[in-house]
C-alpha positions as a printed NumPy array, in Angstrom:
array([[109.45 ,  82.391,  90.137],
       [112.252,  79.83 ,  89.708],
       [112.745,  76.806,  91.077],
       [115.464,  78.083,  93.681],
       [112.776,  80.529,  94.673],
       [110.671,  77.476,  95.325],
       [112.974,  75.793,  97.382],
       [113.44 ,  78.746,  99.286],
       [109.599,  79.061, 100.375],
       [109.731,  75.513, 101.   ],
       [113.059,  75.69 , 103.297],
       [110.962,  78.848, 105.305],
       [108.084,  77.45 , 105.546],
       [108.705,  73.905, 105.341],
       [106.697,  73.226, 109.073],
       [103.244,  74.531, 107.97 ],
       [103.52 ,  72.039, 104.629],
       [103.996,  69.137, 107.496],
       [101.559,  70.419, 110.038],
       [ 98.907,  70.054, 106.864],
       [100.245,  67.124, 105.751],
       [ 99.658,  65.275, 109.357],
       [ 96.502,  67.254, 109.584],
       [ 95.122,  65.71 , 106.408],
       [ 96.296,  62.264, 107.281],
       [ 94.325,  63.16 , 110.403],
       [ 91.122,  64.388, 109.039],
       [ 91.016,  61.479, 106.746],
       [ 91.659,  59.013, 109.302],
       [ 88.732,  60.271, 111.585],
       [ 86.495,  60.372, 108.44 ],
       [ 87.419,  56.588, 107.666],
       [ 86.26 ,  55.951, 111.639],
       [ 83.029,  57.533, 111.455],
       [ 82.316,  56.533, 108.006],
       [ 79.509,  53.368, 107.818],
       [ 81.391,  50.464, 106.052],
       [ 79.739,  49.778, 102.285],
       [ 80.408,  46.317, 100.715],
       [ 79.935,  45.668,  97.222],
       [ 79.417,  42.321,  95.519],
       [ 79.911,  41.639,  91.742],
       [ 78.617,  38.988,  89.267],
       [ 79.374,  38.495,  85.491],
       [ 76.074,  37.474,  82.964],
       [ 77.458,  36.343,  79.75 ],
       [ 75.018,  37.025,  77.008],
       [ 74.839,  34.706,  73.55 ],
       [ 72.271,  33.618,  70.784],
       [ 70.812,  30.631,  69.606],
       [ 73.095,  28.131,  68.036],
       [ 73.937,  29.145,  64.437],
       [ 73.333,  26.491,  61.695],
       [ 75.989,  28.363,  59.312],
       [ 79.41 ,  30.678,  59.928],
       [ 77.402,  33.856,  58.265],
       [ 74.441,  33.282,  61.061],
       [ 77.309,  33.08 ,  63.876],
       [ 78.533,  36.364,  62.254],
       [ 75.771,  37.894,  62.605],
       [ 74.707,  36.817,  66.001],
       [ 77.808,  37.721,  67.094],
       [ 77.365,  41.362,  65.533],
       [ 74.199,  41.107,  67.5  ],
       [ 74.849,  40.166,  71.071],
       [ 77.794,  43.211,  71.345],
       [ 75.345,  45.465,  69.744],
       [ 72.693,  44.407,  72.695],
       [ 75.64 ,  44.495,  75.623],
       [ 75.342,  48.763,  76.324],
       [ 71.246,  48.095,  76.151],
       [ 71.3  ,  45.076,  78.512],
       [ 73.269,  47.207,  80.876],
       [ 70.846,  50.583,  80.758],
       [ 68.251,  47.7  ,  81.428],
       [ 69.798,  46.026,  84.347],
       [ 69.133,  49.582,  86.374],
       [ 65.94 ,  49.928,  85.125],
       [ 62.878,  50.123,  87.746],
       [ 61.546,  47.169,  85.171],
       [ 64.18 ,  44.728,  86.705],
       [ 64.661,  46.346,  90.395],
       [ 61.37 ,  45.686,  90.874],
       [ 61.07 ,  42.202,  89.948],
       [ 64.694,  42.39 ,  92.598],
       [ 62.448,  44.301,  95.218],
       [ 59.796,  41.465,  95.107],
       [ 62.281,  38.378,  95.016],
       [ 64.103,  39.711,  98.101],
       [ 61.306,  40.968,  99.546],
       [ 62.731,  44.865, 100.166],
       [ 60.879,  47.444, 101.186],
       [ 62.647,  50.127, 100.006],
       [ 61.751,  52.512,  97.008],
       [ 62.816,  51.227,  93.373],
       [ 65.081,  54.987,  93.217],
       [ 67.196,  53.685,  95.975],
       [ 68.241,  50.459,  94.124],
       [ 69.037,  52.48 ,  90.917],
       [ 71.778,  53.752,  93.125],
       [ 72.922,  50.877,  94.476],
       [ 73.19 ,  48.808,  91.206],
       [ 75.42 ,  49.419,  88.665],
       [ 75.873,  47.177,  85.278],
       [ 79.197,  48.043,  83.354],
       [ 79.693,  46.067,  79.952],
       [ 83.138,  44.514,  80.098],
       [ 84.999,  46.125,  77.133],
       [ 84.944,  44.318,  73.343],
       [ 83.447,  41.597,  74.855],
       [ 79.767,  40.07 ,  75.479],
       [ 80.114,  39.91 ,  79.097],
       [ 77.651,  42.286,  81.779],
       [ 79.221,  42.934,  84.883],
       [ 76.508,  43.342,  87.312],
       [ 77.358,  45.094,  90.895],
       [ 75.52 ,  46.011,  94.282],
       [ 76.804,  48.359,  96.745],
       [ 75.316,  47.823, 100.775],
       [ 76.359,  48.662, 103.851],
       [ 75.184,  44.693, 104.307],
       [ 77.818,  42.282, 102.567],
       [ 75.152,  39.086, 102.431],
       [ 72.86 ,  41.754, 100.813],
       [ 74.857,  42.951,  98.413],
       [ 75.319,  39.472,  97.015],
       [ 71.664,  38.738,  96.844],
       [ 71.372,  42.412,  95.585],
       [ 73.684,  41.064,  92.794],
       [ 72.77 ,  37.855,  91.868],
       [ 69.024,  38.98 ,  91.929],
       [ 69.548,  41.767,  89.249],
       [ 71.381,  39.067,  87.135],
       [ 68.379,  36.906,  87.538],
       [ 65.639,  39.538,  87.064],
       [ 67.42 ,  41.015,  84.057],
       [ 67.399,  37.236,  82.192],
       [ 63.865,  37.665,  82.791],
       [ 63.244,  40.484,  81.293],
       [ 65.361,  40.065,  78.448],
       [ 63.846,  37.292,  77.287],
       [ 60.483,  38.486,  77.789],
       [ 61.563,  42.027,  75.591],
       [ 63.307,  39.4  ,  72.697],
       [ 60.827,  36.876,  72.396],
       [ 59.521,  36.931,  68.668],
       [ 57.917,  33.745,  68.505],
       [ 58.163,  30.934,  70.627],
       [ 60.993,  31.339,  72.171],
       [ 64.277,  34.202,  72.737],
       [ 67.037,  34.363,  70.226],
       [ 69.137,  36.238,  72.911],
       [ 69.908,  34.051,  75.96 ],
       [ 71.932,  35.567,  79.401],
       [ 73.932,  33.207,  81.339],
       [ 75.382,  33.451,  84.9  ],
       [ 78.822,  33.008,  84.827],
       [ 80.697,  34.221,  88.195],
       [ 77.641,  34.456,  90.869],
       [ 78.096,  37.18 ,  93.455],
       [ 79.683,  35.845,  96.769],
       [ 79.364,  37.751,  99.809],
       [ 82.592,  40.402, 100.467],
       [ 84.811,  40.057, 103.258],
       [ 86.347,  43.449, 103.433],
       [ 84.536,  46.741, 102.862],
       [ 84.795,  48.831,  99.325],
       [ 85.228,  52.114, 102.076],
       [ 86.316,  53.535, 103.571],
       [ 89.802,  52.689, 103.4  ],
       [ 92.018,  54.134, 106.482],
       [ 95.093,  53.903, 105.081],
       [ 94.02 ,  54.997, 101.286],
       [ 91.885,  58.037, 102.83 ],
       [ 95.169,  59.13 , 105.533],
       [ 97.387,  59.229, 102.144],
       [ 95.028,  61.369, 100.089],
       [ 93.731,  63.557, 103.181],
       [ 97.994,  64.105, 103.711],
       [ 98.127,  64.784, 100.113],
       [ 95.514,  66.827,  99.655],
       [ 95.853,  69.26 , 102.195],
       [100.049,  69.194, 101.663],
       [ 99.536,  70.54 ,  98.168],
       [ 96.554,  73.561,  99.26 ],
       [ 99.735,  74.382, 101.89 ],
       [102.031,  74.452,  99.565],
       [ 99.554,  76.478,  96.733],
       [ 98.679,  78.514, 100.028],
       [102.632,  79.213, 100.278],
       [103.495,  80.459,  96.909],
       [100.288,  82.866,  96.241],
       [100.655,  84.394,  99.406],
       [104.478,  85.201,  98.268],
       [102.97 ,  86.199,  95.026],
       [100.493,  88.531,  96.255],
       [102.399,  89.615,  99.11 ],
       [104.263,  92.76 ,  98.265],
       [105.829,  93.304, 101.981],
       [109.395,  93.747, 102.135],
       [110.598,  90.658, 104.161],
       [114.258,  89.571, 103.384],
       [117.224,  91.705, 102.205],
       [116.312,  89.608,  98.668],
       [113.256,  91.777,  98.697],
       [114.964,  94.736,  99.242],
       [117.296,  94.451,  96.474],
       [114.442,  93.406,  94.039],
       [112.95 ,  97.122,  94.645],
       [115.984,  99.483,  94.258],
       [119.706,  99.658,  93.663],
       [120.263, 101.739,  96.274],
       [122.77 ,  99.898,  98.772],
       [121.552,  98.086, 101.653],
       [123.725,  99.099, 104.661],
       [123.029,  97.208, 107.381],
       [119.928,  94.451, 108.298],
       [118.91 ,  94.416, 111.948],
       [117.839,  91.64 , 113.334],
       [114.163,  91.316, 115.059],
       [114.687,  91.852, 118.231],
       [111.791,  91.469, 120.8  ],
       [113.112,  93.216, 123.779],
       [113.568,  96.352, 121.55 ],
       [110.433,  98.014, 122.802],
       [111.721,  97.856, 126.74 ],
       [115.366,  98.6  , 125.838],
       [115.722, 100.666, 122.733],
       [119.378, 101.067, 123.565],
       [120.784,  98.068, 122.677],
       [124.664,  99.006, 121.935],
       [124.971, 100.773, 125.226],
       [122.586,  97.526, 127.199],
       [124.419,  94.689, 125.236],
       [127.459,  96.224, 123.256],
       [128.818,  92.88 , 122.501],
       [125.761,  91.795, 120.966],
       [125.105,  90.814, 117.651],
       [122.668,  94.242, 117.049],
       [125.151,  96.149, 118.537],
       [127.519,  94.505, 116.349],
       [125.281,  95.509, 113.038],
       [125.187,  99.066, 114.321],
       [128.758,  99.424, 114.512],
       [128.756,  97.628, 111.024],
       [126.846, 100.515, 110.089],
       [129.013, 103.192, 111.54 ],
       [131.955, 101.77 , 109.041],
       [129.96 , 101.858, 105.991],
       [128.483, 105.539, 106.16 ],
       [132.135, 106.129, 106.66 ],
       [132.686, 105.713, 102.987],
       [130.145, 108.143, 101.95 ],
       [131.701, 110.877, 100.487],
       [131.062, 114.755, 101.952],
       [133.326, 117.109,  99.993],
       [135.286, 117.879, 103.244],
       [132.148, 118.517, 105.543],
       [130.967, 116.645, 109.061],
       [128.638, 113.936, 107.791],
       [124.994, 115.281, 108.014],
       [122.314, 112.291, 107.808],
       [118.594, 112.346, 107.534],
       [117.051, 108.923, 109.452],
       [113.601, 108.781, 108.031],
       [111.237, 105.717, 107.107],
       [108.232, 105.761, 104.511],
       [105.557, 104.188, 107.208],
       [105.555, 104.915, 111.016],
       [106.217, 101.991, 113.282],
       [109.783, 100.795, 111.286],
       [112.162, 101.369, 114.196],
       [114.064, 104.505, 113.115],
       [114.272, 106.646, 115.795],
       [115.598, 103.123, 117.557],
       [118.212, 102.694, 114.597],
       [118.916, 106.596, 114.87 ],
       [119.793, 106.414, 118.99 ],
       [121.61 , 102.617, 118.26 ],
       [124.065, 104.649, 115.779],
       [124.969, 107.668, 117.806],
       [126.066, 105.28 , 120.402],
       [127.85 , 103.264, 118.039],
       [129.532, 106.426, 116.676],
       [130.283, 107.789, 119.991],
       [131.625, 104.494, 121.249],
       [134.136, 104.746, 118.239],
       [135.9  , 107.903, 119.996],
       [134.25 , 110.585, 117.201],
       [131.639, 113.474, 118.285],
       [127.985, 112.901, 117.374],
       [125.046, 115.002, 117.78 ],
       [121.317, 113.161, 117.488],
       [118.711, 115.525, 116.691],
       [115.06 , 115.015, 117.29 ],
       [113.694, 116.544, 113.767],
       [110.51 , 114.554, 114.453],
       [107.729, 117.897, 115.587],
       [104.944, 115.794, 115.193],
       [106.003, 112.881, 117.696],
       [109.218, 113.357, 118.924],
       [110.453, 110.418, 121.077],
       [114.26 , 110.327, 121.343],
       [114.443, 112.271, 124.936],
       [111.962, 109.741, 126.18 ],
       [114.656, 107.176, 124.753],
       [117.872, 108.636, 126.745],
       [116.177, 109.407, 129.756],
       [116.563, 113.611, 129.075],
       [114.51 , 116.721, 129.582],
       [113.265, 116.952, 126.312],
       [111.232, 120.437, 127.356],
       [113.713, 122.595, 125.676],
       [114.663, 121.808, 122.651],
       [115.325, 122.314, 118.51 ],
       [111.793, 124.621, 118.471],
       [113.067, 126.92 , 120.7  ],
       [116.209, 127.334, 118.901],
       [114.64 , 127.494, 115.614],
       [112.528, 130.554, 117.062],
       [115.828, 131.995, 118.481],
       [114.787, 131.455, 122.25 ],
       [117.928, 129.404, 123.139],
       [121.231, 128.88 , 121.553],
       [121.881, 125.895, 119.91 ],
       [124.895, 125.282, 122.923],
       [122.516, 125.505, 125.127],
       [120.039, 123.36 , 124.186],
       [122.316, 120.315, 123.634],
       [122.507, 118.043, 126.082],
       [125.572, 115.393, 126.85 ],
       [124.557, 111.869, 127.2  ],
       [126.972, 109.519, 128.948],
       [130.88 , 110.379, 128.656],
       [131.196, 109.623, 125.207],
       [131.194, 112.05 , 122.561],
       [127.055, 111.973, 122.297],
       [124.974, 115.316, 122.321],
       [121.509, 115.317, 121.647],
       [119.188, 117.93 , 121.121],
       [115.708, 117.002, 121.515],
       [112.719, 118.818, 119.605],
       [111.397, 120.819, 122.604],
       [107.641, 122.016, 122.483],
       [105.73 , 120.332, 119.159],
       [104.528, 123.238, 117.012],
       [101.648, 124.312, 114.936],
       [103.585, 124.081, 111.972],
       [106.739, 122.038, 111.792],
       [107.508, 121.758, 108.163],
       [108.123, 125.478, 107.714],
       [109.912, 125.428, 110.791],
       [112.485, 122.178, 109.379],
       [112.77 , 124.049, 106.241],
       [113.359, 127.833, 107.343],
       [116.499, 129.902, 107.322],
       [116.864, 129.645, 110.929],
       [117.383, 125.521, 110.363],
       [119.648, 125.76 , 107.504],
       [121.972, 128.381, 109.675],
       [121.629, 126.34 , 112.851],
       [122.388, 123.076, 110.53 ],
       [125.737, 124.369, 109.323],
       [127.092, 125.704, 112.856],
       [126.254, 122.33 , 114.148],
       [128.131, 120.833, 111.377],
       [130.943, 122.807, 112.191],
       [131.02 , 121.641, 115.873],
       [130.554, 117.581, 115.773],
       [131.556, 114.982, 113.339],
       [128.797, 113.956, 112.689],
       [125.024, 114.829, 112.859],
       [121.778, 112.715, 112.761],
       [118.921, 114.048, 112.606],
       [115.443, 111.941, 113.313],
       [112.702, 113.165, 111.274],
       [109.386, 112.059, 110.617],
       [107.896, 108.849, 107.797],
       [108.127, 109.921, 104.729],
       [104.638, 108.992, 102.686],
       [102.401, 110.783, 106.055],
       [104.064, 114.096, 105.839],
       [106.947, 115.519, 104.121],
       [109.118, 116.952, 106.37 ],
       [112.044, 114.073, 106.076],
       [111.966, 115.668, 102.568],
       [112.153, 119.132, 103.416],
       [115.147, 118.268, 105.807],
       [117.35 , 116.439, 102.788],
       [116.996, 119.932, 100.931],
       [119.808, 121.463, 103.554],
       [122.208, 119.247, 102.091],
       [121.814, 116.   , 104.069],
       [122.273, 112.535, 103.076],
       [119.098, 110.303, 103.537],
       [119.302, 106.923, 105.457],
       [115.744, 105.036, 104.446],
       [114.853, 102.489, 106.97 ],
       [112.697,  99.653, 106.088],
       [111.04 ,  96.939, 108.495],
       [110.62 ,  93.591, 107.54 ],
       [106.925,  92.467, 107.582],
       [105.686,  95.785, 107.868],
       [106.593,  98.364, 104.755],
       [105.895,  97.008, 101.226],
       [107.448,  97.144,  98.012],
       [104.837,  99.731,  96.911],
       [105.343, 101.824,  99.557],
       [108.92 , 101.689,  99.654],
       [109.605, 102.766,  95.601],
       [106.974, 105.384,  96.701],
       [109.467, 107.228,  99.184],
       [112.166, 106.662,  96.95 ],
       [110.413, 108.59 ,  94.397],
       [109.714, 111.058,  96.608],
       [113.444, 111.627,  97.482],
       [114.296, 111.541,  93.818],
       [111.845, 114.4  ,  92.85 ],
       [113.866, 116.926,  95.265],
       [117.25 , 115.083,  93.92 ],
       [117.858, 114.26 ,  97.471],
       [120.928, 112.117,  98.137],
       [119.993, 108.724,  99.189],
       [123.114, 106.986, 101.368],
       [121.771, 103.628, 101.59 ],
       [118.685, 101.869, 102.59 ],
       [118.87 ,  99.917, 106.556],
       [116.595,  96.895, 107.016],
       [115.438,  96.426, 109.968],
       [113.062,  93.977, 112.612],
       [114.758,  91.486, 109.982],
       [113.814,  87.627, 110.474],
       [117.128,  85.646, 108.561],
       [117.68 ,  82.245, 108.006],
       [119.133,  80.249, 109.71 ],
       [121.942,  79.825, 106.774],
       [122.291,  83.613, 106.778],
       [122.533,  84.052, 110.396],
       [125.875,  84.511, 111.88 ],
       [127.181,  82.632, 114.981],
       [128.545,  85.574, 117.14 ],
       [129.35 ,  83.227, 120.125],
       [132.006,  81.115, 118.322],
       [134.036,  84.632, 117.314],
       [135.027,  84.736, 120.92 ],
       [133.753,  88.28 , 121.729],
       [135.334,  89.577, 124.719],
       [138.486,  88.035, 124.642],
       [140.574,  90.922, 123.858],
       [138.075,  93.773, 124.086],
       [136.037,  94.584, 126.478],
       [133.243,  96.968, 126.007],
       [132.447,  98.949, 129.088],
       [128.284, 100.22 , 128.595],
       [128.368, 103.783, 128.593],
       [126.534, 105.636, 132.366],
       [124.316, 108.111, 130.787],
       [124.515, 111.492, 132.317],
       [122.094, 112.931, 134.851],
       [119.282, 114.578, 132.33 ],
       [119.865, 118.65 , 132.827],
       [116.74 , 120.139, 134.126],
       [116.066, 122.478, 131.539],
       [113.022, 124.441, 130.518],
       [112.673, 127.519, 128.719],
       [112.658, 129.608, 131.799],
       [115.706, 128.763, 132.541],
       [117.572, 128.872, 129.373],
       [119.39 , 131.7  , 128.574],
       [118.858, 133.684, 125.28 ],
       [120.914, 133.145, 122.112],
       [123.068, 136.051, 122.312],
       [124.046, 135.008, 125.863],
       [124.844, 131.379, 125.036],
       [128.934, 130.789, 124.454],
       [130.287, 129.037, 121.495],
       [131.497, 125.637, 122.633],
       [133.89 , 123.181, 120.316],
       [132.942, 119.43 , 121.061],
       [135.789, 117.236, 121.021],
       [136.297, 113.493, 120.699],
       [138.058, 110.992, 122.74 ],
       [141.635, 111.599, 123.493],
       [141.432, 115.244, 123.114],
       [140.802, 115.236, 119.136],
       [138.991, 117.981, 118.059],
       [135.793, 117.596, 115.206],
       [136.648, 117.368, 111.826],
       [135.749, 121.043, 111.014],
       [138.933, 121.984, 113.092],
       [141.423, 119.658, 112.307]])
């Protein structure tokens, strides 16, 4: 990762790095609060020899007193001299406990002891001081008596005095390093989730896993699930807007003279493709050209449910030659949108999407609309997306943000190379942008000098199979587009 990658996580996610920040200073604010206040009190023994009668003897009794400074020190927090300190003060506490609260540090290249004492008492801490300074004179001159008297002598020079302000805790000190600390493990937090992350999440994602063109990224809409139809509920919105985007991009895919045929498939369910499938049929229709949607999905088929249709007859019964396809195609709206839904779900619907009878019904159909969508199934559960891009379709992947990952994604792609299936383009969707990527629709002014009248779906035919009539029965009908054009088959 770079350091513009950095910045980037930081920019997205720059609101949970503050929230721990302020909940650090928090947490170490409340700890300074309930913390019990410990004082500590410091004195300084200096430690010399007898006089010296020549310069060699104060040579060597200098040599002497720093090589006795680190010993002094051991011995100041020795139960030898806290006890003498225990009796002086007259503490009853255990000799352990004043090894912790006594510490003797020699001050460096220099013969002075610095003795301290740490209580949550500030006048004993003093006495806690000043008594070890005491105590260990004592014993030292007890230990380096040879003869009559101590060649080593220890002298108080600073005495302890008792501490006006508390050694901890330290509000302001503790707030800092609690913001600090907990800033940083958001920030660590931040980056190894990213690293270990491998969902697809921005169209930078997307790019980093294939070179196969990114179309169109929808953005995450949360009234998609109560009103899939978004270009004919809010056609002057910005999703209806990306649809239509859409619309003119697949219109530079290239197909050698033929209606364009289009596979809408995902590699995980849940992505939103049947939504994307529906949202481009309308925009397609809503651009004057014909459009049939077909519901290639046998194992959950949900697009009549979408446009409000009898779904009861449907591509199965064609496919066993029960109905014509005329006949099972119904109109939605005024537009130039047909839709044939999948009819009855079958015991077996990947034989069924790749037989004969699919490839033959595939090509008429192509012959009567401009274009044809067909919604088939996720691509990694089953493989009947795969089996439909074998009739000569072109494959539109869909990939939701937050929900299929990198792994899975190259894994469909694979899939699709294996048959040499022809991949149009990849569409992103439930996409969260930045704010710097996001577009301001309202300033364009939409509605000014067009506006888009939502389409009035037609009244749902009441078809079932009973009532259909058989395939030889069923006349040939032409679907035309707005303003009496007729498909591009028959131009």
């Amino acid at each position: 990762m770079g350091f513009l990658e950095y910045a980037r996580l930081l920019r997205k996610h720059w609101f949970l790095v503050i929230f721990a920040a302020v909940l650090g200073a928090a947490a170490g604010l409340l700890i300074s609060f309930v913390q019990t206040p410990s004082y500590r009190a410091s004195t300084e023994v200096f430690i010399s020899t007898q006089a010296a009668d020549t310069s060699s003897d104060l040579v060597q009794g200098n040599a002497f007193t720093l090589s006795r400074v680190n010993t002094y020190a051991r011995l100041a927090g020795s139960e030898e001299v806290l006890e003498r300190v225990a009796d002086q003060l007259e503490l009853e506490v255990p000799v352990r406990d004043l090894m912790e609260q006594v510490e003797a540090m020699p001050v460096t290249n220099t013969a002075i002891l610095e003795i301290s004492a740490l209580s949550d008492d500030p006048a004993l801490a003093a006495d806690l001081a000043n008594a070890t300074a005491a105590s260990l004179a004592e014993a030292v001159e007890e230990l380096e008596t040879t003869g009559s008297t101590s060649p080593v002598r220890l002298a108080t020079i600073v005495s302890a005095d008792v501490p006006a302000e508390p050694e901890s805790p330290r509000p302001v000190l503790q707030a800092i390093l609690g913001a600090l600390l907990l800033a940083v493990a958001a920030l660590a937090f931040i980056v190894i989730r990213d690293l270990v992350d491998t969902r697809i999440r921005t169209e930078r994602d997307v790019k980093a896993v294939t070179s196969v063109p990114l179309l169109a990224a929808v953005h995450f809409d949360p009234k998609a699930a109560s009103r899939p139809l978004v270009v004919h509920a809010e056609p002057l919105s910005p999703q209806s807007e990306v649809f239509r985007t859409l619309r003119t991009n697949l219109n530079f895919v290239e197909v050698d003279g033929k209606s364009r045929l289009f596979v809408m498939t995902s590699s995980i369910p849940g992505e939103g493709k049947t939504t994307t499938a529906v949202n481009l049929a309308l925009a397609i229709a809503g651009s004057g050209q014909s459009v049939l949607l077909v519901d290639a999905d046998l194992r959950k088929p949900k697009v009549a449910d979408y446009m409000n249709l009898n779904g009861a007859v449907g591509l199965t019964d064609v496919l066993i030659d029960r109905v014509a396809p005329a006949d099972a195609v119904q109109q939605w709206g005024t537009s130039g949108l047909y839709v044939l839904p999948a009819g009855a779900v079958p015991p077996n619907p990947s034989e069924m999407l790749g037989s004969r009878a699919m490839h033959a019904m595939l090509e008429e159909l192509r012959a009567e609309f401009d274009w044809v969508l067909l919604d088939a199934p996720p691509l990694l559960p089953v493989t009947d997306a795969v089996v439909l891009a074998q009739h000569g379709a072109d494959v539109l992947l869909v990939a939701a943000a937050d929900r299929v990952n990198a792994p899975q994604l190259k894994r469909s792609l694979e899939m699709l190379e294996t048959v040499e299936a022809s991949v149009a383009g990849l569409i992103m969707t439930m996409a969260r942008l930045d704010s710097s990527e996001s577009y301001r629709y309202a300033e364009y002014g939409y509605g000014r000098s067009e506006r888009a009248e939502p389409e009035v779906p037609a009244p749902p035919r009441a078809k079932t199979a009973e009532h259909a009539r058989p395939a030889e029965e069923a006349p040939s009908r032409r679907r035309r587009g707005r303003g009496g054009k007729r498909s591009r088959a028959h131009r």
